[in-house]
N, C-alpha and C positions, 0 to 999 in steps of 0.2 A: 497363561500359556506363553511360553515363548520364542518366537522365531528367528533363527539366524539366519543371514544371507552373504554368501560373498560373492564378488565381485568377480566378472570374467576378463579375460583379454578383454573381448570387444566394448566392456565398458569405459574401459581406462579411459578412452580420449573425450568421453563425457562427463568423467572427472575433473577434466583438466582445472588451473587453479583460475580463479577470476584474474588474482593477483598477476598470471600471465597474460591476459590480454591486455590489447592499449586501450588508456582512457579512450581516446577517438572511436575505436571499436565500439564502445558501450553507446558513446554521445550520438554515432551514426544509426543506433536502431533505437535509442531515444527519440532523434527526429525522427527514424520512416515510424515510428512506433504512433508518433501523433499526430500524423498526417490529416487524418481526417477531420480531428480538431482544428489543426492548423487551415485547414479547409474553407471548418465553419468559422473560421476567425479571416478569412482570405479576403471579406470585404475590405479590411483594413488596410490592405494596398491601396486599394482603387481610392477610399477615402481620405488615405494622407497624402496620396501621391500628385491629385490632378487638383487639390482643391487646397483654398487656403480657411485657416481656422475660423469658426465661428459655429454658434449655436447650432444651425440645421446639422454640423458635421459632428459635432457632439451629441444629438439626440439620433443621429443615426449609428455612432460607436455604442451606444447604449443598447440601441435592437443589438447590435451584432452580438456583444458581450452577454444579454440575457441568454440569446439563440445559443452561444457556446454551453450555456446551463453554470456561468460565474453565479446566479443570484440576483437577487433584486439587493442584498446591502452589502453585499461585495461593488455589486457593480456602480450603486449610489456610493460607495467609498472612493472608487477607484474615480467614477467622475470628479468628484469633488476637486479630490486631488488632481486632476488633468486640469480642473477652472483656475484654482488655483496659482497653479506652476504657469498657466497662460498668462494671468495677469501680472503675477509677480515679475516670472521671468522675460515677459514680453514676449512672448512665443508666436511667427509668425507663419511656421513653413509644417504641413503636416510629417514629415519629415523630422523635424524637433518634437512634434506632440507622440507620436509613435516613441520614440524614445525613452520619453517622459513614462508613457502607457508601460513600457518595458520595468524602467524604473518601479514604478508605483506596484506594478505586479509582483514584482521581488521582493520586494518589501512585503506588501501583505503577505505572500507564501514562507519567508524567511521564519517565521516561527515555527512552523509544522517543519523546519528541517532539523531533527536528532538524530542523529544516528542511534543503534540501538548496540549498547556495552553492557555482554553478558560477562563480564569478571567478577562482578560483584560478590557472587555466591556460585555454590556447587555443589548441588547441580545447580541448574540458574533454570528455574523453569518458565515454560510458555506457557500460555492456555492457548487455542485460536477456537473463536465463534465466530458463526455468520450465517445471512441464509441459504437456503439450496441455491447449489449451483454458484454463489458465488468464487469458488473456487478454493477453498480453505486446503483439502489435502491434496492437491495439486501446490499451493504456495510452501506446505510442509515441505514436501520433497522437495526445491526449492532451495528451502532454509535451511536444510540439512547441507545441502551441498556448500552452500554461501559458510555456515560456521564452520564446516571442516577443511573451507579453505582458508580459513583463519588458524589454521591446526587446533581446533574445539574437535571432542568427543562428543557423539550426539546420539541417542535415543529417541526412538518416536513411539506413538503411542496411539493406537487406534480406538478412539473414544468414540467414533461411531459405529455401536455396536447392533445400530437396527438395518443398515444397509451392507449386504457380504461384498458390494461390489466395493464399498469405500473401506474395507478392511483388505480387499485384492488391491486393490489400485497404491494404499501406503506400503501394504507389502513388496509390491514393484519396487516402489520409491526408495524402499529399505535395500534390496537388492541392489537397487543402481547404485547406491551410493557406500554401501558394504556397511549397515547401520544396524541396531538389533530393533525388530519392533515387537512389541507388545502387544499382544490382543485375545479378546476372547468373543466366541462363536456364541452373541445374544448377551446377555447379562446387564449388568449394570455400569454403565460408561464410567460412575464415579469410583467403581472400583478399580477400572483398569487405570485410571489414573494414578490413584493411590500404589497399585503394584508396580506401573512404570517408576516412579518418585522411588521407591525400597531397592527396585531396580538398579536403577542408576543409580543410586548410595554405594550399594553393593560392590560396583564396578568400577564407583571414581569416574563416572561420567561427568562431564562438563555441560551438557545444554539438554534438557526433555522438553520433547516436542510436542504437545499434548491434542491432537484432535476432538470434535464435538461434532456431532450432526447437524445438520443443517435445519433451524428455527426459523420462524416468520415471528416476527415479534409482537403481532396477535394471537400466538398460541401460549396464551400463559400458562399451562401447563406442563409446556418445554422451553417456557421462562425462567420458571419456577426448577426443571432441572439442570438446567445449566446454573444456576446460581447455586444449585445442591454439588455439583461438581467443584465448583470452586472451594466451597466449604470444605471439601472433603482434602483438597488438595492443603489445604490452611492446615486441618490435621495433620497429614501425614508430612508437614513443612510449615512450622509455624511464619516464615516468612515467606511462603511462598502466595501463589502463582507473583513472579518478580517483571511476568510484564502480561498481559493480557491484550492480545492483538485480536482487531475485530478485522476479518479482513469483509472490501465491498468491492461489489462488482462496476466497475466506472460505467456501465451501460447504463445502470438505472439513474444517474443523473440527481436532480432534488430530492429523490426518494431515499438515498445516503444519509441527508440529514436526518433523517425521522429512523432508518435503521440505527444508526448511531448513538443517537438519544434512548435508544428504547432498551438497548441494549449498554448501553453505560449505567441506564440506571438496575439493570438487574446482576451485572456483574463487574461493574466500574473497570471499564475499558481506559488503558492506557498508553496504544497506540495505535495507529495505525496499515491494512497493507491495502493496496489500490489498485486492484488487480483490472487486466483487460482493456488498458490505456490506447490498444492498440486497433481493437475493434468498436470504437465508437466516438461521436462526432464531442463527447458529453465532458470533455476532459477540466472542461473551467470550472466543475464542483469542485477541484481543488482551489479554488478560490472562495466558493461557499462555505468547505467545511473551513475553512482559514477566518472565516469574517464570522460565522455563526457559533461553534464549538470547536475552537483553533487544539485538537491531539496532535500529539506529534506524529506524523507521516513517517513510518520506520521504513518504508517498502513502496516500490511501484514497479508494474509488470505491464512490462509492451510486448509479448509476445508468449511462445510458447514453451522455447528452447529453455535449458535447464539455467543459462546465466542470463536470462531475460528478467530476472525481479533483482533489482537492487535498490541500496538506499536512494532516497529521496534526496535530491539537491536542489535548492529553488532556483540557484541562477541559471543551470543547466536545462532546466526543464522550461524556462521561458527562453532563456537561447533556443530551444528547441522548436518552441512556438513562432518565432518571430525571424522568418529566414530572410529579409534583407536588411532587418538591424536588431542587432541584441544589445542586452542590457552591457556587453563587457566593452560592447563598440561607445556607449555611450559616455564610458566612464575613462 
């Protein structure tokens, strides 16, 4: 079945293009976005500022960085490297080691930064899983809006077929952004897939958007169908699903790694979105999944507003962490 939507006056100005706003616009709710991160990382004034290097101040940057939820071999990386750069460089003022901290940070995050180029193919399709409530067709809407202001044509596609409110809520999404969406009332998620994919052939669409319901990755049985959806998508597009985004909720903190893995291995996940960056203190998993199962971070959402998820930049996002010296002041 398929729904059209267009678009009214009043939605125009929620259209508007990213491409028009200023960088500073985006970087300034990047920082209020991770405040609370930045929060839980705030001992690290008081620890560079009033003291000078040495062991006690390094085992107490360690609690801090666990506390942010970086990891135990992120964080044992990132020390390393601060012992390191102390001896080699001669590092005496915490003021130089904060910097160093900045430094090292970027680096480890610098791999998870890809952007995600959907020219390759066309349609150029998504999958997106993840679990309840992580925020999946919310990110959809979202990413409709982000490709069409790239002038991409987009399609979505309501593949959660057991919830009417998460077929209401992309139908929104499809309205606001004047998108056709796809759906049918129960059925089989892997068919609506398949009809989106014919869909958009049909039309000369450039990007399907593909929804799935929301899984715990102890329920193999909706393990097991979500890996049936991608098969099917393989079907009706021998090279397709051409990116598969897991997106996770940054609340849940080291609990990401294990959603990750568990779901890489039932439908090999190859990117990343990192939704909720905004409401919680947990933001240094981005430094976990970087040191444990480094995907590329395609997306990160600090808010709610419709240009609040964009790509992921590592220098930006530790600039954003570190408000009286960033990694761009260092270099």
């Amino acid at each position: 079945m398929f729904s059209f939507f267009k678009k009214s006056a009043d939605d125009k100005s929620a259209a508007a293009s990213p491409a028009t706003e200023s960088k500073a616009g985006w970087l300034d709710r990047l920082k209020s976005g991770l405040s609370r991160t930045r929060d839980q990382l705030g001992a690290l004034g008081s620890l560079f500022s009033l003291r000078k290097i040495d062991e006690d101040l390094l085992e107490e940057l360690e609690t801090t960085l666990l506390m942010a939820d970086c990891g135990v071999e992120a964080t044992t990386a990132l020390l390393t490297e601060l012992r390191r750069r102390w001896k080699q460089d001669k590092l005496e003022t915490g003021e130089q080691l904060q910097a160093v901290l900045a430094e090292a940070l970027r680096d480890l995050l610098l791999p998870l930064q890809a952007p995600l180029s959907v020219n390759g193919h066309k349609p150029f399709i998504i999958m997106l899983a993840g679990v309840n409530g992580a925020g999946k067709t919310t990110s959809i809407g979202k990413l409709a809006h982000y490709f069409q202001a790239q002038g991409k044509s987009v399609l979505l596609a309501a593949g959660d077929t057991f919830r009417a409110a998460a077929r209401e809520q992309l139908e929104e999404w499809g309205l606001r952004n004047n998108v056709v969406v796809i759906s049918q009332d129960g059925g089989d998620p892997a068919a609506v897939a398949f009809d989106a994919i014919s869909a958009a052939r049909a039309r000369g669409i450039d990007v399907v958007l593909i929804d799935t319901a929301g899984r715990l990755p102890t329920q193999l049985n909706l393990m097991d169908e979500i890996a049936k959806v991608r098969r099917v998508i393989q079907k009706a597009e021998p090279s397709g699903p051409h990116e598969v985004l897991l997106v996770l909720d940054a609340n849940i903190g080291q609990n990401a790694i294990a959603q990750l893995k568990a779901f890489d291995k039932a439908i090999g996940v190859t990117g990343l979105v990192l939704t909720k960056l905004d409401g919680t203190a947990k933001g240094g998993v981005v430094a976990a999944i970087a040191r444990t199962i480094p995907k590329p971070l395609r997306f990160i959402g600090v808010g709610e507003g419709i240009e609040d998820l964009q790509p992921f930049d590592a220098a930006e996002f530790v600039d954003a962490l570190f408000v009286d010296k960033t990694i761009r002041d260092a270099q």
